[in-house]
N, C-alpha and C positions, 0 to 999 in steps of 0.2 A: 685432502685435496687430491683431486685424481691428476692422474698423470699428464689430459689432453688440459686439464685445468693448471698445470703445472706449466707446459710448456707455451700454454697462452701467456701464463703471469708474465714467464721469461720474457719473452717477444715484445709481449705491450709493454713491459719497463725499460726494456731496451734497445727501444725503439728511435732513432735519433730525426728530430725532421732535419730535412735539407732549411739553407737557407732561405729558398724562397717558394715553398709553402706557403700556404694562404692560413691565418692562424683558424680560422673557421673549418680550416678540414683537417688538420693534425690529429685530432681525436678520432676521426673516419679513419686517418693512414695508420695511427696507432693501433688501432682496433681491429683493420685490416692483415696488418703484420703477425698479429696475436692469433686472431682467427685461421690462417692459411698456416703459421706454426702448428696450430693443435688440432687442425682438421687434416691436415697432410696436401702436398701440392695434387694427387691424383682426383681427393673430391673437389678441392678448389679450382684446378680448370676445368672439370666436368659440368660444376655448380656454379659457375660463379654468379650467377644470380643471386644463390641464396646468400653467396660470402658479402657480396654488398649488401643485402637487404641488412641482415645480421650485423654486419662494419655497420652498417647508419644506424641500425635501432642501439645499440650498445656501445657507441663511440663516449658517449657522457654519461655514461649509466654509473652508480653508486657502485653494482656489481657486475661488468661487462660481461664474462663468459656470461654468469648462468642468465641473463638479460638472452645474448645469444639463440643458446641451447633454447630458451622460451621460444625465440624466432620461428628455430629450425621446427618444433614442434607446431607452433600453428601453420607456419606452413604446410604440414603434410596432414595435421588433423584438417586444414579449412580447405584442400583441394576438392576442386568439383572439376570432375572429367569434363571433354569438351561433347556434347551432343553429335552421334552417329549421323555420318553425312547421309541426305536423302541420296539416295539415288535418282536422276534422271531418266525420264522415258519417253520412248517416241510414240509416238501415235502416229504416225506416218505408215500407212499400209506399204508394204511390200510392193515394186512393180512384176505384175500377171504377164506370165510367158503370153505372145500374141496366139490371137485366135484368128482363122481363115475371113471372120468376119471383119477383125481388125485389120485386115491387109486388105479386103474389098474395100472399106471404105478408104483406105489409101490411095486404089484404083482411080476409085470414082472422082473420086478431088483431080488427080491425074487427068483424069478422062474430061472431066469438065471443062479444063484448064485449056486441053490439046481438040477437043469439040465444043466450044462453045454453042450454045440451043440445042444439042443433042442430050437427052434422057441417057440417066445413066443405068438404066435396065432398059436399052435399046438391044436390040441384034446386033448392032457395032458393036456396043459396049460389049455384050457378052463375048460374043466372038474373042474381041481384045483383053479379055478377061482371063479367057482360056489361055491365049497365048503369054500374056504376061504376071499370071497369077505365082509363081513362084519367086519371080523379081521382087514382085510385091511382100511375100513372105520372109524374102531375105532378108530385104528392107527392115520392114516389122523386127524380124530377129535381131538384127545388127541393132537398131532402137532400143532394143527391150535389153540387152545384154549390155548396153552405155550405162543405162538407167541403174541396171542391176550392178554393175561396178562402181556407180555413186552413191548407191542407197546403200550397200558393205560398207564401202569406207567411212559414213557419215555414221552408220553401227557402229562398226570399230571404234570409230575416235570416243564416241559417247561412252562405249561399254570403258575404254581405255582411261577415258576421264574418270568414271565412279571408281573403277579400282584404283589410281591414283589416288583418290579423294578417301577412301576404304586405308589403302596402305598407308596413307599420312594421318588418317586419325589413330590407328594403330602403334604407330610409331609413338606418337603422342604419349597416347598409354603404358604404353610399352619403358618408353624416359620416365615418364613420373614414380611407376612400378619402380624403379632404379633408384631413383633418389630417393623413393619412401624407404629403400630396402639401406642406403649409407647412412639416411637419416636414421631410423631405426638403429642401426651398427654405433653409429655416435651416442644415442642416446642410449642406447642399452649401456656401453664404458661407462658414459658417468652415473647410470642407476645402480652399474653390477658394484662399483665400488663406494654407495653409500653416499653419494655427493649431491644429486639432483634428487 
């Protein structure tokens, strides 16, 4: 008997339930107690998943660890990573710094508005063109530099979502690699010493 096999036996026989325990899950508390003895408290709160799966499959088994120790092994043989998150993308074109032609037609809408039945490639209009064609560019700019301060942040946040999405499938990976690697460690004790 190996040693983690040792200190399970201890545990699960001396194990006392409370009195008011539900007689249906005594063999889970038992089981539990036995498990968290011979795995150590550091993989038990790390894992505790596997410690209840393991506590329920082996609570009324003939032979609880090595029932267990089976657990902990399909568990790490039947992992299937979680599929790499797509990434998101935009199709949204960039807004185009304005062009002189973009700011005439601003004029001209102007010009319409402030001459009604006047042509907007009138001698008025031109004239007023000349004088106020930089206004109009400003305008244009001051537009186009809104636009371009919404269209970054709506970048950012997407780019800022798939890396999110990138660093938690990682992490993901990253825990499971951990656990295969305790698992591993547990199973390797009770191989190295002839018991599983």
């Amino acid at each position: 008997m190996t040693q983690r096999a040792l200190l399970f036996t201890q545990a699960y026989a001396a194990f006392e339930p409370s009195p008011d325990d539900s007689p249906n899950a005594i063999p889970f508390y038992r089981a539990f107690a036995g498990l968290r003895a011979a795995w150590g408290n550091d993989f038990c709160d790390k894992y505790n998943h596997a410690l209840h799966q393991a506590a329920c499959e082996c609570g009324t088994a003939d032979k609880p660890y090595t029932v267990a120790i089976k657990v902990l092994q399909f568990m790490v043989e039947g992992y299937k990573p979680p599929e790499r998150p797509t990434p998101s993308y935009s199709y949204n074109l960039p807004p185009q710094p304005p062009t002189e032609q973009d700011a005439r037609t601003l004029f001209n809408e102007a010009f319409k508005e402030a001459f009604p039945g006047r042509r907007a490639n009138s001698k008025l209009a031109n004239e007023k063109w000349i004088e106020k064609r930089e206004k109009a560019m400003a305008i244009m700019q001051g537009r186009y530099e809104i636009e371009k301060v919404a269209y970054d942040k709506c970048e950012q946040r997407r780019e800022d979502q798939n890396r999110a999405h990138q660093q938690k499938w990682l992490d993901s990976i990253h825990q499971a690699a951990l656990f295969e690697d305790a698992v591993r460690e547990i199973i390797h004790d009770e191989t190295a010493e002839g018991v599983n």
